[in-house]
Residue frames as a rotation matrix with the C-alpha (Angstrom) as fourth column:
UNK 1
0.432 -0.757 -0.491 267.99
0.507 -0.247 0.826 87.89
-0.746 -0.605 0.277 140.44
UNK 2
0.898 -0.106 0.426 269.44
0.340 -0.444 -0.829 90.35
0.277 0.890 -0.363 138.63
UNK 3
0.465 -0.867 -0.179 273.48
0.536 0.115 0.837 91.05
-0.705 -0.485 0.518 139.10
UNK 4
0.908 -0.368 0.198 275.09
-0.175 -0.765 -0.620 94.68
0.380 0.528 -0.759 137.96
UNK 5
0.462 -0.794 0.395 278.68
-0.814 -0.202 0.545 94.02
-0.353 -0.574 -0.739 137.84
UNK 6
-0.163 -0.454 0.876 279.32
-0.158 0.888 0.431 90.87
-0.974 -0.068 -0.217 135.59
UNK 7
-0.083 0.270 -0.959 279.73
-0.963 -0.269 0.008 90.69
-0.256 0.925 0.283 132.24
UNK 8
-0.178 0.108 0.978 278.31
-0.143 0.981 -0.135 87.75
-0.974 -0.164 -0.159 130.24
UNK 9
-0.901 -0.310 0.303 278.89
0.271 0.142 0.952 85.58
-0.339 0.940 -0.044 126.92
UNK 10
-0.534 0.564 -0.630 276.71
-0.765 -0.639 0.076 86.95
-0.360 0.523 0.773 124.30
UNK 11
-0.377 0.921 -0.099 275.73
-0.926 -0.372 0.062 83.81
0.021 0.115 0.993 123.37
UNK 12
-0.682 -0.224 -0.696 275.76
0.114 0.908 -0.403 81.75
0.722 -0.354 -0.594 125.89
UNK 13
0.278 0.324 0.904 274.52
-0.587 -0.687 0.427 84.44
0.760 -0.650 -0.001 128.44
UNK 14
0.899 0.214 -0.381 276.44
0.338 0.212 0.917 82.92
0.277 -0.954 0.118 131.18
UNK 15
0.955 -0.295 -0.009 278.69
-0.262 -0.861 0.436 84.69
-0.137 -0.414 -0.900 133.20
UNK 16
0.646 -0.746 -0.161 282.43
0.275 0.424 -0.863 85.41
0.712 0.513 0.479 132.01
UNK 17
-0.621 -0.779 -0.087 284.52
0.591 -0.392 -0.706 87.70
0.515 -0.490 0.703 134.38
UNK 18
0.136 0.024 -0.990 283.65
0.377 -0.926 0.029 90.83
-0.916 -0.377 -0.135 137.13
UNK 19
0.569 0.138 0.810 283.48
0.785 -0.384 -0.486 94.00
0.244 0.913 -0.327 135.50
UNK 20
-0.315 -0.911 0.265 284.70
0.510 -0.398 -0.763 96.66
0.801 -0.105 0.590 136.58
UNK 21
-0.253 0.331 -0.909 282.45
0.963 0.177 -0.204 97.01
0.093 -0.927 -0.364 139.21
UNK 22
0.065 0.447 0.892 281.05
0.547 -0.764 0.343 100.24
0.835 0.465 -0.294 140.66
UNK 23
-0.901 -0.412 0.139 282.03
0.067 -0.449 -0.891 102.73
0.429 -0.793 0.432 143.51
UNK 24
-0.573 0.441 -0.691 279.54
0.819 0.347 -0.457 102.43
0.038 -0.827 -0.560 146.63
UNK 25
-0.413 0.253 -0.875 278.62
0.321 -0.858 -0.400 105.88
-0.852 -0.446 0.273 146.65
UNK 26
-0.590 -0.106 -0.801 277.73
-0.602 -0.602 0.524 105.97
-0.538 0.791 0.291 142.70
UNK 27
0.111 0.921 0.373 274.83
-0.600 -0.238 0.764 105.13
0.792 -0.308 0.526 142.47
UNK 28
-0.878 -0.393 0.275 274.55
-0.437 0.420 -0.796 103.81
0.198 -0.818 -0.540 146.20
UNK 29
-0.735 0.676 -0.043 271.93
0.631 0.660 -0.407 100.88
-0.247 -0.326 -0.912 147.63
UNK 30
-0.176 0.841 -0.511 269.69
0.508 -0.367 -0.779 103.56
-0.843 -0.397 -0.363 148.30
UNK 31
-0.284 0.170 -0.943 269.74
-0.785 -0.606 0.127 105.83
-0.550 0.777 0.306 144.71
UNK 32
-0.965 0.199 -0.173 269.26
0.025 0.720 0.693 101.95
0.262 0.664 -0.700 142.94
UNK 33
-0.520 0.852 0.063 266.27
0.771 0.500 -0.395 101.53
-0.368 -0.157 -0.917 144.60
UNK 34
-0.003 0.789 -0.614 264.95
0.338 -0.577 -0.743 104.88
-0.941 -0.210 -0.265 143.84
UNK 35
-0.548 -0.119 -0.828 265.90
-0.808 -0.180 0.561 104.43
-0.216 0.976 0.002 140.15
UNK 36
-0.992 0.111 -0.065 264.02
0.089 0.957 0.275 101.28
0.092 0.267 -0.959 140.07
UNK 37
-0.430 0.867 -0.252 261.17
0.728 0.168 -0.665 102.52
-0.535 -0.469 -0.703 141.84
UNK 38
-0.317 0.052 -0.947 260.74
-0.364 -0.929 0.071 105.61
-0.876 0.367 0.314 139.66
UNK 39
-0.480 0.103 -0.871 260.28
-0.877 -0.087 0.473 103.46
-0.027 0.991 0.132 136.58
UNK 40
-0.411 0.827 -0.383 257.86
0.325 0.525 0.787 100.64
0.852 0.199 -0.485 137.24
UNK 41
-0.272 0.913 0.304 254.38
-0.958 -0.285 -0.002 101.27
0.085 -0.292 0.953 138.05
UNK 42
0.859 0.355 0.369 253.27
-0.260 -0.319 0.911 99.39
0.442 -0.879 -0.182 140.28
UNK 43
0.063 -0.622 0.780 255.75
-0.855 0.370 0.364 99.14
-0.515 -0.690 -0.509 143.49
UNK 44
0.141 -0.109 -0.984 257.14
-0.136 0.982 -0.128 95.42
0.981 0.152 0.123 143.39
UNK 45
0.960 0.242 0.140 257.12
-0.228 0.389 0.893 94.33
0.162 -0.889 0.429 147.21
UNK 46
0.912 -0.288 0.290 259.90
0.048 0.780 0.623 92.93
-0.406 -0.555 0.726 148.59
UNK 47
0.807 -0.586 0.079 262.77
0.154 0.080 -0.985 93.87
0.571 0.806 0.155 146.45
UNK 48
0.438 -0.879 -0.186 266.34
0.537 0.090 0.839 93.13
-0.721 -0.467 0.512 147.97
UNK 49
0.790 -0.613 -0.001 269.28
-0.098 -0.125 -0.987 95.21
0.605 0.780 -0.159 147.02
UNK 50
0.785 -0.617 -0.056 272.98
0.453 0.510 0.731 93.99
-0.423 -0.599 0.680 147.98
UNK 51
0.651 -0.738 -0.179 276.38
-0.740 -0.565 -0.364 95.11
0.167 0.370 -0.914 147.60
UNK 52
0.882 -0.470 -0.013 279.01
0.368 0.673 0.641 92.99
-0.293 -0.571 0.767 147.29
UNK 53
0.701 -0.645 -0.305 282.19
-0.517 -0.754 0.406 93.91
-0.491 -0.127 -0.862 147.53
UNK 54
0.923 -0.381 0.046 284.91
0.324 0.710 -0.626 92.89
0.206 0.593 0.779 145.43
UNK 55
0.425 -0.894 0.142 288.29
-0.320 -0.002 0.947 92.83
-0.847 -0.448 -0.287 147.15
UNK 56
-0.191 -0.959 0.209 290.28
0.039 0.205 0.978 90.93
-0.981 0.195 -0.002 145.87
UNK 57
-0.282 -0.280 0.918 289.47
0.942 -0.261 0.210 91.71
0.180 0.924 0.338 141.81
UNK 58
0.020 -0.165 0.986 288.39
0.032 -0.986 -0.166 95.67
0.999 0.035 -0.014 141.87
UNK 59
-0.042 0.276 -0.960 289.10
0.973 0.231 0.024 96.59
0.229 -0.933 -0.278 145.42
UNK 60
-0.849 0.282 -0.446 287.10
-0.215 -0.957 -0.196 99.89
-0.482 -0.071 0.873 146.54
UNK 61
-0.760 0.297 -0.578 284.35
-0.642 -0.201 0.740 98.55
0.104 0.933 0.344 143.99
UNK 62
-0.619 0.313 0.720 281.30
-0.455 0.604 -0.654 96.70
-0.640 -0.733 -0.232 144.45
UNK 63
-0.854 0.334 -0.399 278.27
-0.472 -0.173 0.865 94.83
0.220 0.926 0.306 142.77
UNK 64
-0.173 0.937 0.302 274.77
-0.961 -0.095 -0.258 94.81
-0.213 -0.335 0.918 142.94
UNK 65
-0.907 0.376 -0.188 272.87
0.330 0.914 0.238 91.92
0.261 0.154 -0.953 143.50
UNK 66
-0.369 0.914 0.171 268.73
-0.867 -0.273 -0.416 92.71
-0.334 -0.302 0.893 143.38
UNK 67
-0.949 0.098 -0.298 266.44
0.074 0.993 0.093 90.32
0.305 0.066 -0.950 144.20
UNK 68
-0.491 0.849 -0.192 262.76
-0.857 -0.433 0.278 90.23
0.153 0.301 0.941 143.06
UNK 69
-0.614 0.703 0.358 259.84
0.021 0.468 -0.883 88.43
-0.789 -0.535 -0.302 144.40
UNK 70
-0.603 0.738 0.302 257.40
0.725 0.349 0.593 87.38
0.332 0.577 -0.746 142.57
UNK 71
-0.985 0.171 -0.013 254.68
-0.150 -0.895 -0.421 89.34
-0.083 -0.413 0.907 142.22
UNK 72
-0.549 0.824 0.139 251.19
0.632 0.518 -0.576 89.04
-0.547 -0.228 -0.805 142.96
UNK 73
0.087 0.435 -0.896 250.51
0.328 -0.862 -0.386 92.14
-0.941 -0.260 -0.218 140.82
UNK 74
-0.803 -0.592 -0.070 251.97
-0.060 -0.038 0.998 91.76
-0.593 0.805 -0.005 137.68
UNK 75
0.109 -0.647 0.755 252.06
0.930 -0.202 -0.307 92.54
0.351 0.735 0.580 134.80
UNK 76
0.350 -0.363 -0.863 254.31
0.597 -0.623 0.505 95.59
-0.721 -0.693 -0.001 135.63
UNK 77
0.848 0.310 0.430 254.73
0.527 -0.579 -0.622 98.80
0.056 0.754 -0.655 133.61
UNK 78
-0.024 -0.918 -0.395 258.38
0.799 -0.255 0.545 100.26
-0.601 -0.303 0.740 133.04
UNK 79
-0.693 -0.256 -0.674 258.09
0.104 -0.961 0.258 103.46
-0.713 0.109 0.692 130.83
UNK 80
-0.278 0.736 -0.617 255.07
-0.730 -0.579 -0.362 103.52
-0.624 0.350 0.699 130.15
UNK 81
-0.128 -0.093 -0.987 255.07
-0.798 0.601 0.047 99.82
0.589 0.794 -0.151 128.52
UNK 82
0.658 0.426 0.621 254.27
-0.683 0.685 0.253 96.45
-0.318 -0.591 0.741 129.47
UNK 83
0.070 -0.715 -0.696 256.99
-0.890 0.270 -0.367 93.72
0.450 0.645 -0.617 129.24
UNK 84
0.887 0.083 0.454 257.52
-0.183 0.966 0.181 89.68
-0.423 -0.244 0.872 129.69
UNK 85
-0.325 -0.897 0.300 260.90
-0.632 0.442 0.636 87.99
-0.703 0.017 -0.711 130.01
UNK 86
0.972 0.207 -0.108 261.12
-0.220 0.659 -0.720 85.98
-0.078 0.723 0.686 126.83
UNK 87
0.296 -0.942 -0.157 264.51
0.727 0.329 -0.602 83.40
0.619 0.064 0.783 126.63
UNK 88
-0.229 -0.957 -0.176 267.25
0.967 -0.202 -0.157 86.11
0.115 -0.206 0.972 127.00
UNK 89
-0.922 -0.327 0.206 265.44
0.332 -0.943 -0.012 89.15
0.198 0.057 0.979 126.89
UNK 90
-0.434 0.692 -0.577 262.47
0.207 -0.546 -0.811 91.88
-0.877 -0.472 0.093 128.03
UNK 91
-0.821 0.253 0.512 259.92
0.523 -0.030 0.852 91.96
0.231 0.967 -0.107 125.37
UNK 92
-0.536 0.772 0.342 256.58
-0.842 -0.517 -0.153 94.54
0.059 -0.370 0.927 125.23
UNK 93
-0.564 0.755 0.336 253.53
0.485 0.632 -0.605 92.42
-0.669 -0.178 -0.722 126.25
UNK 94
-0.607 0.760 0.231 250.73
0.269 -0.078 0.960 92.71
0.748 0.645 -0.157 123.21
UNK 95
-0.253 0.783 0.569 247.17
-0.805 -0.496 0.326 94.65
0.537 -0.375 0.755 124.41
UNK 96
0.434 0.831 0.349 245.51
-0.711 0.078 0.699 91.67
0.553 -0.551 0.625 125.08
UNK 97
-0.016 -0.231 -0.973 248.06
0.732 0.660 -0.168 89.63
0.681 -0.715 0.159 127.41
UNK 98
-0.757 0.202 0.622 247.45
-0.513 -0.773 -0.374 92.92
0.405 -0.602 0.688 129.63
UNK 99
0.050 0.909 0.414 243.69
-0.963 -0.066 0.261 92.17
0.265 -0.411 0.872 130.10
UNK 100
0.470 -0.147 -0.870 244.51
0.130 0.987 -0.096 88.16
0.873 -0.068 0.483 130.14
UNK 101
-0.465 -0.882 -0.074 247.14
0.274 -0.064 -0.960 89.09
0.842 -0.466 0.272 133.02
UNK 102
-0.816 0.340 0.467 244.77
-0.554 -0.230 -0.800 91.45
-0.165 -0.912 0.376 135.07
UNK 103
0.192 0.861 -0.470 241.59
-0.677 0.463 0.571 89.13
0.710 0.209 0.673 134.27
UNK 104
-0.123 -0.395 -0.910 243.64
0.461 0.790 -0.405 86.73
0.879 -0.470 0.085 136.49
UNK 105
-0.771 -0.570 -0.283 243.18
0.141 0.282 -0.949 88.56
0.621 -0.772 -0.137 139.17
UNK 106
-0.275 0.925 0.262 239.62
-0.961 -0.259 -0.097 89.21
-0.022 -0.278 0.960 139.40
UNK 107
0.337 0.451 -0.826 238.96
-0.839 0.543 -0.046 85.71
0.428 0.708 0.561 137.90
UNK 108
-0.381 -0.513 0.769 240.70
0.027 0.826 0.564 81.87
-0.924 0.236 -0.301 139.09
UNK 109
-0.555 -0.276 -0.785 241.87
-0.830 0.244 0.502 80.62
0.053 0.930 -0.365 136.65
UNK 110
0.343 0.939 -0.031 239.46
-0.885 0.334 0.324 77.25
0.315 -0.084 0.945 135.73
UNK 111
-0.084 -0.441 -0.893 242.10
0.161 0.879 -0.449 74.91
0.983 -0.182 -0.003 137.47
UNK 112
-0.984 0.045 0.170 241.79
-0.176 -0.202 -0.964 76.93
-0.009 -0.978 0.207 140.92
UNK 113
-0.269 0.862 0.430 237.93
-0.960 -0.202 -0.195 76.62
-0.081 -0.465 0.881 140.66
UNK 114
0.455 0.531 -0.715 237.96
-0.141 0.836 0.531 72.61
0.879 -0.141 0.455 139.79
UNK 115
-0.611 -0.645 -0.458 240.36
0.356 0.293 -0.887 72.25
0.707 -0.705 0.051 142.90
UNK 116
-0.713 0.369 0.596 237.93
-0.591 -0.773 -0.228 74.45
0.377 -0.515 0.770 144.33
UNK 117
0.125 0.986 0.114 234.89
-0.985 0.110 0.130 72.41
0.116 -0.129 0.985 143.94
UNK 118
-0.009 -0.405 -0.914 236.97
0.144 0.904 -0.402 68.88
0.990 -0.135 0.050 144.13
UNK 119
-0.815 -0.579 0.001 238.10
0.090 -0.128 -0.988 70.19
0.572 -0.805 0.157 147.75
UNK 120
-0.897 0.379 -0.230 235.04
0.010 -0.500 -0.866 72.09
-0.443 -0.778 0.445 148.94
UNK 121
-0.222 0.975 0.019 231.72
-0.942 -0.210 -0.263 72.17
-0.252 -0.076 0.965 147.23
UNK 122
-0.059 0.383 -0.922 231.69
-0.571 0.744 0.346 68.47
0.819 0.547 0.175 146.21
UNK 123
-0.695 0.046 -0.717 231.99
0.502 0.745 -0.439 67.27
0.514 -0.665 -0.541 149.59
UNK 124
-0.964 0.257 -0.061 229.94
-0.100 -0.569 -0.816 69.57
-0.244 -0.781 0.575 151.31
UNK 125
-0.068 0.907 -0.415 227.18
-0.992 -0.016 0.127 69.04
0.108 0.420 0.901 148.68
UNK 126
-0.070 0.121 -0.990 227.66
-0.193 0.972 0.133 65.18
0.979 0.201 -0.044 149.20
UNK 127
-0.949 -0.030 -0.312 227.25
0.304 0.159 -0.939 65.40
0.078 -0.987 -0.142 153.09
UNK 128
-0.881 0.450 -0.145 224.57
-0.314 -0.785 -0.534 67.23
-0.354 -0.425 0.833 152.43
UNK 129
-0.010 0.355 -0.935 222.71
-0.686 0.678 0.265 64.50
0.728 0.644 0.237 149.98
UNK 130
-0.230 0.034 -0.973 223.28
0.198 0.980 -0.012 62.18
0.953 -0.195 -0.232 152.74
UNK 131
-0.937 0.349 0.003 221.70
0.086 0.240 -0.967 63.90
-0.338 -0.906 -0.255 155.48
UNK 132
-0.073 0.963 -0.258 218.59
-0.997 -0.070 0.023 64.09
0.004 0.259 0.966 153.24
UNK 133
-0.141 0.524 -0.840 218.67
-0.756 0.491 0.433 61.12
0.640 0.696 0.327 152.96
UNK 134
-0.654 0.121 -0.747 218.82
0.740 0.307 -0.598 59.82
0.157 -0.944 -0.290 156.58
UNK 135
-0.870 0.473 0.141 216.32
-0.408 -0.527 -0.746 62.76
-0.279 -0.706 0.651 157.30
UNK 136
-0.321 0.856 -0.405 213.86
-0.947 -0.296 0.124 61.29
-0.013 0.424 0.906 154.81
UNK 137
-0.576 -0.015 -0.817 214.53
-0.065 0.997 0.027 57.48
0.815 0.069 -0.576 155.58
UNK 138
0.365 0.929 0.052 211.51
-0.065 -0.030 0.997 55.86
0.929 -0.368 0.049 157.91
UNK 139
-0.013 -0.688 -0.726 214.04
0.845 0.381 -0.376 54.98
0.535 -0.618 0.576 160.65
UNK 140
-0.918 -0.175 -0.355 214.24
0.352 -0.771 -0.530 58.72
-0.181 -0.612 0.770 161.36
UNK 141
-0.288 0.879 0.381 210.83
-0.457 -0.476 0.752 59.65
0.842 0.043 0.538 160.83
UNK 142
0.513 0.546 -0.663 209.75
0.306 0.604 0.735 56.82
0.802 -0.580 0.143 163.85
UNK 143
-0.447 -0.490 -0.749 212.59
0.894 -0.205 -0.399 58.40
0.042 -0.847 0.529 166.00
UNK 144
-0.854 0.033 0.519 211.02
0.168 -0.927 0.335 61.70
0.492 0.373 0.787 165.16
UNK 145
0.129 0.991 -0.027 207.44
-0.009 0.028 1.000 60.44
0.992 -0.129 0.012 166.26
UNK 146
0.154 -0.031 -0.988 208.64
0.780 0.618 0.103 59.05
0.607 -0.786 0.119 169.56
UNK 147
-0.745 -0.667 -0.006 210.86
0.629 -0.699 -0.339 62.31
0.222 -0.256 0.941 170.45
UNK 148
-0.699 0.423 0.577 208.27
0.258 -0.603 0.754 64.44
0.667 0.676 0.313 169.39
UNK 149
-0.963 0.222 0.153 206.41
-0.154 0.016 -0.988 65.83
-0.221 -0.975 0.019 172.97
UNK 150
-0.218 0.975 0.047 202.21
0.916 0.187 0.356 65.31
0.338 0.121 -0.933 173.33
């Protein structure tokens, strides 16, 4: 969540007062978004933008509230730079958390693939161990003979 319109303690970083807020029509819902979108590469899905209005402290005057989804796509590029939220601030991402970032999505990671094989190939490979071993036990070989037309 990100909130234009509120000024906060240097260094605390939590919020002290309204600011002075920002006329509706300067930059309006629709010019934020297309300043946001203009500077990161890729899209972000889902991004909410809100006005809220502030009567009763600036009245005529509003402030933004944008709200960001996660992204399944990240790491995102803002001029031409990669960056990760660190504490209080937007830091460049080094070369190789890039490739570490998109490697994730080509790749699981090696906790999705034990969940993977905990869930799904260890049972399937243990059902499968136990119909060899009913197929190869004499019980089913004598039902086999009987069945088995002349």
């Amino acid at each position: 969540m990100l909130i234009y319109g509120l000024k906060e303690s240097e260094t605390t970083h939590e919020a002290q007062e309204m600011d002075l807020g920002f006329d509706p029509a300067e930059p309006s819902k629709e010019q934020l978004e297309q300043i946001v979108n203009s500077r990161i590469h890729l899209r972000i899905d889902g991004v909410r933008y809100n006005a809220v209005a502030l009567n009763r402290t600036r009245p005529g005057k509003v402030a933004y509230v944008i709200s960001i989804p996660e992204s399944s796509y990240a790491p995102h590029m803002s001029d031409h730079r990669f960056y990760k939220r660190f504490e209080f601030e937007s830091v460049p991402i080094e070369e190789f958390e890039v490739r570490e970032r998109y490697r994730r999505e080509t790749y699981p990671s090696r906790d999705i693939v034990r969940v993977w094989f905990d869930d799904g190939i260890n049972p399937l490979l243990d059902n499968l161990a136990s119909e060899q071993r009913t197929l190869g036990s004499d019980s089913w070989r004598q039902l086999h003979v009987r069945l088995t037309p002349v």
